[in-house]
C-alpha positions in Angstrom: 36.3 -64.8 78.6 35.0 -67.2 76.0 36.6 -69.2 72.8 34.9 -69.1 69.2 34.4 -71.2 66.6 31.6 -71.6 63.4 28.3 -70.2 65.7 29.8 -71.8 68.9 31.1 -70.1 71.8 32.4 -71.7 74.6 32.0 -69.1 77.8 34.5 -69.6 80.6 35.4 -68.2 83.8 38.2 -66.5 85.5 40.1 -69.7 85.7 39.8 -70.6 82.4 37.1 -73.1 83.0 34.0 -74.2 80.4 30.7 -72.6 82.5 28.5 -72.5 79.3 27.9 -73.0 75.9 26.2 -70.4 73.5 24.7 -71.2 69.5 24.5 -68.6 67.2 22.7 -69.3 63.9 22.2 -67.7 61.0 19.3 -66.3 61.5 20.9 -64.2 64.3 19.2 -65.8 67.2 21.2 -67.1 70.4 20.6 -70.4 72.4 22.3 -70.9 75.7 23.4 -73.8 77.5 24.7 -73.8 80.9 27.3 -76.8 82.3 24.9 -78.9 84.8 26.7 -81.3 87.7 25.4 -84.3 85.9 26.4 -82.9 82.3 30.2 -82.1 83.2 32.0 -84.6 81.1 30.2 -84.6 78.4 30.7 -80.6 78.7 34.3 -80.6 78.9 34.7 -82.9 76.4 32.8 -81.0 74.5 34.5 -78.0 75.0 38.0 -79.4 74.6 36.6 -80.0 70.6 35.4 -76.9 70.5 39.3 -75.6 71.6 40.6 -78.1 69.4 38.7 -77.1 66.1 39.3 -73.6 67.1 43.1 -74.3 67.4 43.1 -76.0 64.0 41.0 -73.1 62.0 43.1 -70.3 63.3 46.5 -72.9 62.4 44.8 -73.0 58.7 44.1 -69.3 58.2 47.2 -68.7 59.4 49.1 -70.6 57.1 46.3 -69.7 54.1 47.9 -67.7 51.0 45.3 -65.3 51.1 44.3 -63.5 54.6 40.6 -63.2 55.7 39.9 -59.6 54.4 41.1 -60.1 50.6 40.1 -63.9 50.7 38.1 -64.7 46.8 36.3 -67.8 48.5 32.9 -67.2 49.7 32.2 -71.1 51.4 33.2 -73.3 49.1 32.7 -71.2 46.2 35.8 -69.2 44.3 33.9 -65.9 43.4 36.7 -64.3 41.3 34.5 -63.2 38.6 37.2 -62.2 36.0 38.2 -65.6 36.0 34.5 -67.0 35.2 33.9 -66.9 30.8 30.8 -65.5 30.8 31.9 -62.5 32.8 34.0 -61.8 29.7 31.4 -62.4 27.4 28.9 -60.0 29.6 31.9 -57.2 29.9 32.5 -57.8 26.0 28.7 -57.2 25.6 28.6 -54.1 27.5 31.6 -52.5 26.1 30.2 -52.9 22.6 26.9 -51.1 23.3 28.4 -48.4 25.6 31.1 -47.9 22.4 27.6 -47.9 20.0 25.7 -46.0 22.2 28.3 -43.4 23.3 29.0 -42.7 19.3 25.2 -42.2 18.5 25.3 -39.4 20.6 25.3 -35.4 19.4 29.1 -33.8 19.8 27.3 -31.7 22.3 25.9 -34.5 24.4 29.4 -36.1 24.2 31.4 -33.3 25.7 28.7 -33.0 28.1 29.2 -36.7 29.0 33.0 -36.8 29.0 33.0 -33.8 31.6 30.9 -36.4 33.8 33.1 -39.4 32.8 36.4 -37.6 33.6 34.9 -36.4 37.1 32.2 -38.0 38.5 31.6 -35.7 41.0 31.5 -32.5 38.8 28.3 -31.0 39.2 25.7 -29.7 36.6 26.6 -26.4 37.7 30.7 -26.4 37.0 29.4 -28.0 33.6 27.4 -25.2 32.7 30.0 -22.7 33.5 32.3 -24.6 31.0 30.0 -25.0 28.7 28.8 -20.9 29.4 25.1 -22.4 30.0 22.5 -22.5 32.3 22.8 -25.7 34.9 19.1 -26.4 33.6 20.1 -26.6 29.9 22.8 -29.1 31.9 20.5 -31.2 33.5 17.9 -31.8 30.8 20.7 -32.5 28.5 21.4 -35.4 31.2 17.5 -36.2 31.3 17.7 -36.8 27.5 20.6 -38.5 28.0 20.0 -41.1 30.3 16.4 -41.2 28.4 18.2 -42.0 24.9 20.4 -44.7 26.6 17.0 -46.7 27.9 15.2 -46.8 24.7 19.1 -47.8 22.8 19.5 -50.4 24.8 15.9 -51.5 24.9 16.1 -51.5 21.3 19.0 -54.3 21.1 
């Protein structure tokens, strides 16, 4: 039986009692130390904080707005990234050259494309029969593709 909190762990026995404490840090590694006779105050005391800070974090998440899984803080750091400008600006940015790129192409590489777009996990093979082609005609098409898209937006 032990308690948790922020790399801490408080290890107890079957009566509930501190009988050591473990450190975890970041870097994964473990460091263990075990209550000694002349250390026991100090230990318990230290444990009851431990309990207490515990208590307290578990009392805060439970009353957050937003539960642990779905939580946008990362530390102290708000990471929703639609809410930052120059993720707009960036999205902007990238829309406009897809919308450039994508209308450069030939009507055949389009269709080609859009059978991709529309379902991602169509392969070359159900594109050729569509298209009553052979999957390599499919796959270079693809080749010159992804190949025309490098040197566009190298060429920006």
């Amino acid at each position: 039986m032990f308690d948790f909190y922020d790399g801490v762990k408080i290890m107890k026995d079957k009566t509930s009692k501190p009988i050591a404490i473990e450190w975890r840090f970041s870097d994964g590694s473990k460091q263990y130390y075990y209550l000694k006779e002349e250390d026991k105050e100090w230990f318990e005391e230290f444990a009851q904080d431990v309990l207490k800070e515990n208590a307290l974090s578990r009392k805060e998440r439970y009353h957050s707005e937003f539960s642990l899984d779905d939580c946008p803080y990362e530390g102290d750091t708000f990471i929703d990234h639609s809410q930052n400008p120059a993720f707009h600006l960036n999205n902007q940015d990238e829309k406009r050259i897809a919308s450039l790129f994508y209308k450069s192409l030939t009507k055949i590489q389009k269709r080609r494309l859009n059978y991709k777009l529309e379902n991602p996990k169509i392969t070359f093979q159900a594109i050729a029969k569509k298209e009553k082609t052979t999957r390599a005609a499919i796959f270079k098409s693809f080749v010159q593709i992804r190949k025309y898209y490098e040197l566009f937006v190298n060429s920006l």
